[in-house]
Structure formats: structure tokens, C-alpha cells
C-alpha positions as CSV (number, residue, x, y, z in Angstrom):
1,X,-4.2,12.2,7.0
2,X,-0.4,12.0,7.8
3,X,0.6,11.1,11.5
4,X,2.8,14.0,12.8
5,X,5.4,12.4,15.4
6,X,8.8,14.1,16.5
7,X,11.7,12.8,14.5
8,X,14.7,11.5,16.4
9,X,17.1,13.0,13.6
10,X,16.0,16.0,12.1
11,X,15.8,16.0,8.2
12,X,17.6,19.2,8.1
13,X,21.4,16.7,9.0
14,X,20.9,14.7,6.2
15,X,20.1,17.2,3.6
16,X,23.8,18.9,3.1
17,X,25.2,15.5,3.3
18,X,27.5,13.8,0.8
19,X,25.7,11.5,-2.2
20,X,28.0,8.6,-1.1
21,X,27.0,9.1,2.6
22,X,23.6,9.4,2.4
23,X,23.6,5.9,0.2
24,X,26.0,4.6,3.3
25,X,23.4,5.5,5.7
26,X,20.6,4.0,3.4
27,X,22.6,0.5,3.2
28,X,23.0,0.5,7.1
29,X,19.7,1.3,7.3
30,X,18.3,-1.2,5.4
31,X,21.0,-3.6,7.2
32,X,19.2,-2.9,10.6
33,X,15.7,-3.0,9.7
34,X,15.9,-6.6,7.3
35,X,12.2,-7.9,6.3
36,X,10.4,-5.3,8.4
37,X,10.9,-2.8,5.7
38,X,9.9,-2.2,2.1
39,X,10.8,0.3,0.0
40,X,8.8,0.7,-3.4
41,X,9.9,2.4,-6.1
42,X,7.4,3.8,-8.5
43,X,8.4,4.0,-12.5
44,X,8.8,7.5,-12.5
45,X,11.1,7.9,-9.9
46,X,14.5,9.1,-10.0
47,X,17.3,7.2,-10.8
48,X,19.2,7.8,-7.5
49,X,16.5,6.9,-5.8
50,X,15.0,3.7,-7.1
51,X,18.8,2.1,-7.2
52,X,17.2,1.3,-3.4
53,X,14.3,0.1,-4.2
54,X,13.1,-3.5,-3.5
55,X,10.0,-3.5,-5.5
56,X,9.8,-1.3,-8.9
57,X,6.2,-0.7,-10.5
58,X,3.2,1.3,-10.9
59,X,1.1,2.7,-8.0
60,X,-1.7,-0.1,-7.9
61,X,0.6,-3.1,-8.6
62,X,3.1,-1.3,-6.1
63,X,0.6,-1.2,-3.6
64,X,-0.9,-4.7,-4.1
65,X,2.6,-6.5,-3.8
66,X,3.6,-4.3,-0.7
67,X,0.7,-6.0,0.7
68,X,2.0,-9.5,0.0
69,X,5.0,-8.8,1.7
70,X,5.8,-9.8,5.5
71,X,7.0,-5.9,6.0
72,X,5.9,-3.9,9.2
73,X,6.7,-0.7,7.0
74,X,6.1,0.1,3.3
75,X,8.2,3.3,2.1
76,X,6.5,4.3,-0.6
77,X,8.8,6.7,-3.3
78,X,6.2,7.8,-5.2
79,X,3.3,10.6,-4.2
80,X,0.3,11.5,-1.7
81,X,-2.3,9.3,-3.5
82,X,-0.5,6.2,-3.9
83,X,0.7,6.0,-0.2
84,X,-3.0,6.6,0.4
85,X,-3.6,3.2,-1.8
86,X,-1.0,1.3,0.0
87,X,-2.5,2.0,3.0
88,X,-5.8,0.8,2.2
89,X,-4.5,-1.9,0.1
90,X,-2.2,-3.3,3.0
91,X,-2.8,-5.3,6.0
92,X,-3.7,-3.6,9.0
93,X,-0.3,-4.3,10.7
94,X,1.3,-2.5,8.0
95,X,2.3,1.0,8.4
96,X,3.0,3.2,5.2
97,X,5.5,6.3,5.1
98,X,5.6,9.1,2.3
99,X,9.3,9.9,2.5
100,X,8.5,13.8,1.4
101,X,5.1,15.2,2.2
102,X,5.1,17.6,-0.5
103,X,5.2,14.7,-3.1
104,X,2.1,15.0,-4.4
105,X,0.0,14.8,-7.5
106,X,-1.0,17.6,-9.6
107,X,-3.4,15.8,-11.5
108,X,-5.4,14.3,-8.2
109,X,-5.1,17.7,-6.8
110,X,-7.2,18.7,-9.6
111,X,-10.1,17.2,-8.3
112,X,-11.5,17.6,-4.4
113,X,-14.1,15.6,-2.6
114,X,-15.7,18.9,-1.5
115,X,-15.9,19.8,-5.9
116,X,-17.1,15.9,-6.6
117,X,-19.5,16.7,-4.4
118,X,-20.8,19.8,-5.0
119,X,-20.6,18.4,-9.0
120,X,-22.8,15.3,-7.7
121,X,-25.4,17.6,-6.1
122,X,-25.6,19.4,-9.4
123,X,-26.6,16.6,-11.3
124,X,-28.9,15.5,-9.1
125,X,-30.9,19.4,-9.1
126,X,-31.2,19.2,-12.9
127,X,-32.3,15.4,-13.2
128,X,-29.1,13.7,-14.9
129,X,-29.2,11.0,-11.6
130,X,-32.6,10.4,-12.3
131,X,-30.8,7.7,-15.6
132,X,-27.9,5.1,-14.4
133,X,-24.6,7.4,-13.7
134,X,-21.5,5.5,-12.0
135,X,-18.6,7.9,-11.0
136,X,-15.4,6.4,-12.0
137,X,-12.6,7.8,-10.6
138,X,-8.9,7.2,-12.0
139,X,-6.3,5.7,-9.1
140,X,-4.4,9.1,-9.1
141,X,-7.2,10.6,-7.0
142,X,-7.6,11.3,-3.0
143,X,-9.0,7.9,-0.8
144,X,-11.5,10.6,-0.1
145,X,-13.0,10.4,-3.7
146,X,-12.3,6.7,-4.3
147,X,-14.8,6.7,-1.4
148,X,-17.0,8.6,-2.8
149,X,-17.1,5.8,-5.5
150,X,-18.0,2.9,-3.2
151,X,-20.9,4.9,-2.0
152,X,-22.4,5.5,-5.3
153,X,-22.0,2.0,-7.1
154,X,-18.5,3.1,-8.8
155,X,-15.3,2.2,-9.5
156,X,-11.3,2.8,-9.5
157,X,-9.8,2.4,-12.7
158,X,-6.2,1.8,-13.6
159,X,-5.0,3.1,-17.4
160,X,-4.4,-0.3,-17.7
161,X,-8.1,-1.6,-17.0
162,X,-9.6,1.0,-18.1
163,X,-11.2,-0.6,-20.9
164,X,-12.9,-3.5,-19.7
165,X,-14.7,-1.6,-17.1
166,X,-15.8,1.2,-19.5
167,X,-17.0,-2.0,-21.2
168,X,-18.9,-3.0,-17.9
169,X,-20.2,-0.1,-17.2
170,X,-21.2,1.3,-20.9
171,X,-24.0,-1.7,-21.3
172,X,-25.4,-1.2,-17.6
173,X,-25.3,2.0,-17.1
174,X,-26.7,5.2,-19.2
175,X,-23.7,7.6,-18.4
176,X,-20.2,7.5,-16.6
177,X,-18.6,10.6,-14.8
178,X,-15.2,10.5,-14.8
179,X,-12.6,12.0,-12.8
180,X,-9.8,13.5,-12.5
181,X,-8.3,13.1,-16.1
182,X,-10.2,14.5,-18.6
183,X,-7.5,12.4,-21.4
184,X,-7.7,9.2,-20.4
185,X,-11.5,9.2,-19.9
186,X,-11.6,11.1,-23.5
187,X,-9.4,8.7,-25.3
188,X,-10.9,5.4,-23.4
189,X,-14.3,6.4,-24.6
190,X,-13.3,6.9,-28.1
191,X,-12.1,3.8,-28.3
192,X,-16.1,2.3,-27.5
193,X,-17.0,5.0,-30.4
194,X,-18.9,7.5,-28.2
195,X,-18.5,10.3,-30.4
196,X,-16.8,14.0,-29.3
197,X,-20.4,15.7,-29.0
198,X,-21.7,13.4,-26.6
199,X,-18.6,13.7,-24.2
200,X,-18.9,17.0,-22.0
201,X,-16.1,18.7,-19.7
202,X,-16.7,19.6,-16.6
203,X,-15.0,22.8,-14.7
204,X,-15.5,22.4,-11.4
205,X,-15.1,26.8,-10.9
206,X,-18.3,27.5,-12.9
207,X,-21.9,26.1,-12.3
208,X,-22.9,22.9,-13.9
209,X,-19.1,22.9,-14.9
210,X,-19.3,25.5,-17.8
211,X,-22.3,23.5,-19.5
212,X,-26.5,23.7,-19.6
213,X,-28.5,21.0,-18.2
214,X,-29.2,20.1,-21.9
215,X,-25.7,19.1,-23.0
216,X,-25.3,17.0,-19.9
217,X,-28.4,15.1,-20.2
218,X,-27.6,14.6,-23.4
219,X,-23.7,13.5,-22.6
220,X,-22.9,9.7,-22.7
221,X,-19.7,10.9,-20.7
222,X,-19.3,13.5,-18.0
223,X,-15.4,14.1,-18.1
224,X,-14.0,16.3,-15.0
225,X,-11.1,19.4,-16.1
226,X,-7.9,17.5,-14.6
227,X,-5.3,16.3,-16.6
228,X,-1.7,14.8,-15.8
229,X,1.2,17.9,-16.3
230,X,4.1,15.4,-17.2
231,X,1.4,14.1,-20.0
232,X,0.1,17.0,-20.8
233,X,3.5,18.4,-22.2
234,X,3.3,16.5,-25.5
235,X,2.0,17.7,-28.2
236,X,0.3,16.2,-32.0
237,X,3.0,18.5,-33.8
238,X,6.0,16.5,-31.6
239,X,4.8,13.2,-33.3
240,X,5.2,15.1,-36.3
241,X,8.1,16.3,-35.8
242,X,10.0,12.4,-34.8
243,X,8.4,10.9,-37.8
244,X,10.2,13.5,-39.9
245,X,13.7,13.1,-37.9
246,X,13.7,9.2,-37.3
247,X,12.2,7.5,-40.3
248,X,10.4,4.3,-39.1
249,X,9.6,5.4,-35.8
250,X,6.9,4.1,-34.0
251,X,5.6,6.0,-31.6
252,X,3.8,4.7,-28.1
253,X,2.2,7.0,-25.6
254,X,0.3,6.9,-22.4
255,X,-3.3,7.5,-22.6
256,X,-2.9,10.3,-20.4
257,X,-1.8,12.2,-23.5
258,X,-4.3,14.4,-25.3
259,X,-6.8,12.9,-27.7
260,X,-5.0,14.8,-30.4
261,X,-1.6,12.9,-29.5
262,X,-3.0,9.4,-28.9
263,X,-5.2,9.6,-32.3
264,X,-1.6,10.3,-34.0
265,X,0.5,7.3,-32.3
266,X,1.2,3.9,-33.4
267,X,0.3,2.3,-29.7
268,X,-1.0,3.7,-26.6
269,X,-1.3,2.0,-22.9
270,X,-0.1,2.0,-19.4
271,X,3.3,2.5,-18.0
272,X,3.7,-1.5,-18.0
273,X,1.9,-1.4,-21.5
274,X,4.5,0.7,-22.6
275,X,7.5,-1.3,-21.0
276,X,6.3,-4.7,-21.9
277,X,5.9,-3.4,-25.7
278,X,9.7,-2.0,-26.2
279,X,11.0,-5.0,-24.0
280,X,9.4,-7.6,-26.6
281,X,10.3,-5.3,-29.3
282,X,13.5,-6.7,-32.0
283,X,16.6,-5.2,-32.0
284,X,17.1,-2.5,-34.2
285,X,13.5,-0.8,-33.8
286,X,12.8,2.6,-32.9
287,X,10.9,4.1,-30.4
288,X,9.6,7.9,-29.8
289,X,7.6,7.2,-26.2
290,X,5.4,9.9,-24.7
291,X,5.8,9.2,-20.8
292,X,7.5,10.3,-17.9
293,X,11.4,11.2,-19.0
294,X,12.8,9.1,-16.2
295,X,11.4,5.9,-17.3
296,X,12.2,6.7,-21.1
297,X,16.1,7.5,-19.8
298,X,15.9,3.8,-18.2
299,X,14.6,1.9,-21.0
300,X,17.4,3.5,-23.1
301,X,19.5,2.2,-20.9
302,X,18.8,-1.1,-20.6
303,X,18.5,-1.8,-24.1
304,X,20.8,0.1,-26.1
305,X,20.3,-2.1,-29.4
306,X,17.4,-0.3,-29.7
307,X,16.3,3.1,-30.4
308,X,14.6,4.7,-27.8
309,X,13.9,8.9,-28.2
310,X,11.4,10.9,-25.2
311,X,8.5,12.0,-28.2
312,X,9.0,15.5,-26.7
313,X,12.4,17.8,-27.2
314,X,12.2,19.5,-23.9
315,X,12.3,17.7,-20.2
316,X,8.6,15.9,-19.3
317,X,9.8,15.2,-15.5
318,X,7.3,14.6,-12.8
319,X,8.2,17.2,-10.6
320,X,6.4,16.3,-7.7
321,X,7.8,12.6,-7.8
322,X,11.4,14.2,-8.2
323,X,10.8,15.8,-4.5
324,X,11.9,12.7,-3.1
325,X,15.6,12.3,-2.8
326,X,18.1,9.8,-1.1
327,X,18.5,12.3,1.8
328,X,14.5,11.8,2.2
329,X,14.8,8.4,2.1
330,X,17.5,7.9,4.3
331,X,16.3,10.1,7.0
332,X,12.9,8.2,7.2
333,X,14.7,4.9,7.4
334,X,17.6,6.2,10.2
335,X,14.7,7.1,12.4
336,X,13.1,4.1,11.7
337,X,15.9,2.3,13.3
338,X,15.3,4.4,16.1
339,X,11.8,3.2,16.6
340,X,10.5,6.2,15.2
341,X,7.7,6.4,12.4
342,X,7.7,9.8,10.4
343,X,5.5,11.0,7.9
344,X,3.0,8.3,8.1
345,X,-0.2,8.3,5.9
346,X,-3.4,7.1,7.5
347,X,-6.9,6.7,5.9
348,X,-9.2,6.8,8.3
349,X,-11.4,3.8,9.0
350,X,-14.6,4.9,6.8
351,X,-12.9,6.4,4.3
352,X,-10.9,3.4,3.9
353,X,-13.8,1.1,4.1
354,X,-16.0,2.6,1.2
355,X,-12.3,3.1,-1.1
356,X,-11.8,-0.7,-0.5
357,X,-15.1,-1.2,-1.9
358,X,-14.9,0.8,-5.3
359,X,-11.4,-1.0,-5.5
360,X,-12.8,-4.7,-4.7
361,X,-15.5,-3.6,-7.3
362,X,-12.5,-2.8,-9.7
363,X,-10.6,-6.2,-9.1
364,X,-13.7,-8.0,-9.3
365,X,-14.8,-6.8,-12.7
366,X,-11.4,-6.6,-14.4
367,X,-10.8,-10.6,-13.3
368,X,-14.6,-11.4,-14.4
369,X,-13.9,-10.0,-17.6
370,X,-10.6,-11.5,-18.1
């Protein structure tokens, strides 16, 4: 839920203002409010924008260091479902601010707590809960349905851990559902060799998701219709087409990408997969990456010896991540110096409780299996 208070300065002054101003008023700001305030800067951000970060990252490791922090306040740039995690994730002292509400997540959207549940019910009617199912739910999902996943002995996954708890939960239980991103689920089970047949879609607008009770008994893995639209926008026929144009390209995507587009790429992992991986790479190599165009543009950037192309022609910008601008960000902090706390996200207590489970479960089983 988000904590609706009366702002001291109305976001409508900072929004005609001057680019040089608003960064003024961001650097006073800051000035003020010292260790009491930290701003996090997810990966995908833009550039104007995460120039103020203090701490750069992805949403789970974002959220797990803005909890090691001394900060009374996390200002989270990023969207909906990762100020959700930060404040689960964060001590109770710790307040969390989305600095524009209508960041949010197209992908997590996808997926409701009232369809999960409806979907469970389903399941249950036509005897698939009657063998081992865990409900795995991807971090870019509602605390709502990360609940939903401490209740019913599952987990969060991260792209990056993805594999080791397939792993875990492959050998003790008889079938996963997975939710809200139909790719990464797809692509994580190929990788354990469950073949195409035995994973099944499911579209949450048609009864038992578009399939009959026999194909989802039969399924190993019950993957939910949500996919991410930044992601989504490449296509097989672009890695085509940057093999063709840059000779010795490698190509490295996210596992977001279609099946199709990951079973055509060189490499394929997380955002800090993907970062670490040109980082270490020798000068003089070349890179077509299939991620957000933001991060691509940085890496560019900061390493100009090497060749570094977005796999995709056309702009794949997070839209939703771009609503947050400096003007957002300085309006939050200005009436934070005021006293004043505006759009705050809270997780209620029970919803937080069971999310911090399925989390704790995730932690726990990525560290047991190394």
C-alpha cells in the first residue's frame, strides 16, 4: 500500500524547473539530510537520474544493501515491486519512498494475487495438488504473491539464482508453477532438459489457463502468460542480423528473452551476469547485449575499447522505470527536509511476514547450494 500524506511543496513547482536547478536542489538536499538518506539506483535507470545515486544495482541486491545501511529513508529509483522488497527486506526503522507512483512493472502487473489464486484453486479441483507443486514466483512480482509463496512451501527467485533452486526444487518436488515470466521459467527449465511438451502456459483469462486437466497433470512446469516488455522486444532474426553486420560478435542476453533468442546467443544471465562478463572481457571484443538500452548505453561508455552494440535496432527502454525523473527525485527529498514523507510504500504486517519467508527460503537455499 502507499502512505498518502500532504506534501509540503507540491510536485507540480519542480516539474517546469530548469535541469541545472533541479540537480541544485538535489545536492542541497542531500546536503541537509546526510546519512539519513539513501538513494538507490536500479540498472536500468536513466542516466540523469542515477548520476545521484549512492548505491547502483539490481532490485534484490539494491534492497539487501539499503538494509545494511544506517539510513532512516531508502529512495528507491526503480518501480512498485522493488520498493515493496526494500520494505520487507529493511529494518523496521527504515522507511521506503517510490519517487513516482506510476513506476511500475508491466511484467508483475501481469500476474495478480486474486488470478494466482483463482489459478491455485484450479489445480487443486482437477487433482494436480494432489503430487508435490511449489509456486515460484520471480522477484518482479507484488509482496502480495511472494506471500502467497511462503504460505505454500515456495520461493522467490532472482534470474541470477534461478538455477540452483530449480535444481532444489526439481528433485523434491513433482512440478513447479512459475510466475509471472513465462521466458525465464521456459529457458531455466530447458537448461535441466525438461523438454517443450512437458512445459504448459498458463492464461490466467481462460479456465484452467487455456489447457485440459490432462496436459497439466502431465506438465513438469506450469508457466504463468507474463513476460518482461523491454525483453520481450528482441527478437531470433536480430541475432541474425548482428552476426551478419559485426563479424565476431558475441552475443549475451537476459534470460528474460524468448526461448527462441536465448537458444541463439553465445551467453545468457542476469543484469550483473551480464555486466561482470563485458567488464572481464579483453579489449577489442565485441558485444551485441539484449538488455535494457540504458544499461547497454553505460557499458559503452565506460569502456570504449570495446565494442558494445544494443542486439535490437530500435529503442528497448523500460518505460515505466524512465517515469522517474530528477524533478521526482528532488521533490521527494526537498519535502523530506521538511519532515515530510511522500509516497511511501508499506507492506502490511502479514503480507510481509509470509514474503520474508519465501525470501529467507530463497537466501537459504541459494547459500546451501553454494
Amino acid at each position: 500500500m502507499t502512505a498518502v500524506v500532504e506534501a509540503v511543496r507540491p510536485l507540480e513547482d519542480y516539474l517546469a524547473m530548469p535541469a541545472e536547478y533541479v540537480a541544485e536542489s538535489i545536492a542541497a538536499a542531500r546536503e541537509a539530510l546526510g546519512r539519513r538518506v539513501v538513494i538507490l539506483g536500479h540498472h536500468y535507470q536513466r542516466d540523469d537520474v542515477i548520476r545521484h545515486a549512492d548505491l547502483q544495482g539490481d532490485s534484490y541486491q539494491l534492497s539487501v544493501m539499503a538494509s545494511q545501511t544506517d539510513a532512516e529513508v531508502i529512495v528507491f529509483c526503480g518501480v512498485h515491486f522493488m520498493a515493496e522488497s526494500a520494505d520487507i527486506l529493511g529494518n523496521e526503522s527504515q522507511r521506503v519512498i517510490l519517487p513516482d507512483l506510476g513506476a511500475g512493472c508491466s511484467m508483475a502487473d501481469m500476474a495478480s494475487i486474486d488470478q494466482v489464486e483463482d489459478a491455485w484453486e484450479q489445480l487443486a479441483e482437477i487433482g494436480v495438488l494432489d503430487s508435490k507443486v511449489a509456486p515460484i514466483t520471480y522477484m518482479n512480482s507484488s509482496a502480495a504473491i511472494k506471500a502467497f509463496c511462503g504460505r505454500h512451501e515456495g520461493v522467490v527467485c532472482t534470474s541470477s539464482n534461478a538455477v540452483p533452486l530449480f535444481d532444489a526444487y526439481l528433485k523434491a518436488y513433482d512440478k513447479m508453477f512459475f510466475f509471472p515470466d513465462q521466458h525465464l521459467g521456459r529457458n531455466t527449465g530447458a537448461k535441466f532438459g525438461i523438454p517443450l511438451d512437458k512445459m504448459v502456459v498458463w492464461n490466467p483469462h481462460e479456465e484452467l489457463g487455456g489447457n485440459t486437466a490432462e496436459e497439466l497433470l502431465a506438465a513438469k512446469l506450469i508457466l504463468w502468460r507474463g513476460h518482461c516488455s523491454v525483453h520481450g522486444r528482441f527478437k531470433d532474426w536480430h541475432v541474425d542480423k548482428i552476426r551478419e553486420k559485426v563479424p565476431g560478435v558475441q552475443v549475451i542476453v537476459h534470460p528474460e528473452c524468448t526461448y527462441e533468442v536465448v537458444e541463439k546467443s553465445d551467453l545468457n544471465g542476469s543484469t550483473s551476469f551480464i555486466i561482470k562478463t563485458v567488464e572481464e572481457a579483453p579489449p577489442g571484443s565485441k558485444w551485441a547485449v539484449g538488455t535494457e538500452v540504458n544499461l547497454v548505453n553505460r557499458l559503452a561508455d565506460r569502456f570504449p575499447e570495446k565494442e558494445i552494440h544494443l542486439l535490437a535496432p530500435d529503442l528497448c527502454m523500460c518505460a515505466t522505470m524512465y517515469r522517474i525523473a530528477p524533478q521526482n527525485l528532488a521533490w521527494v527529498l526537498d519535502n523530506l527536509t521538511e519532515g515530510v514523507v511522500v509516497n511511501e510504500i508499506r507492506v502490511n504486517d502479514e503480507t510481509k511476514h509470509y514474503a520474508s519467508i519465501a525470501l529467507e527460503r530463497m537466501i537459504g537455499m541459494t547459500e546451501k547450494a553454494g
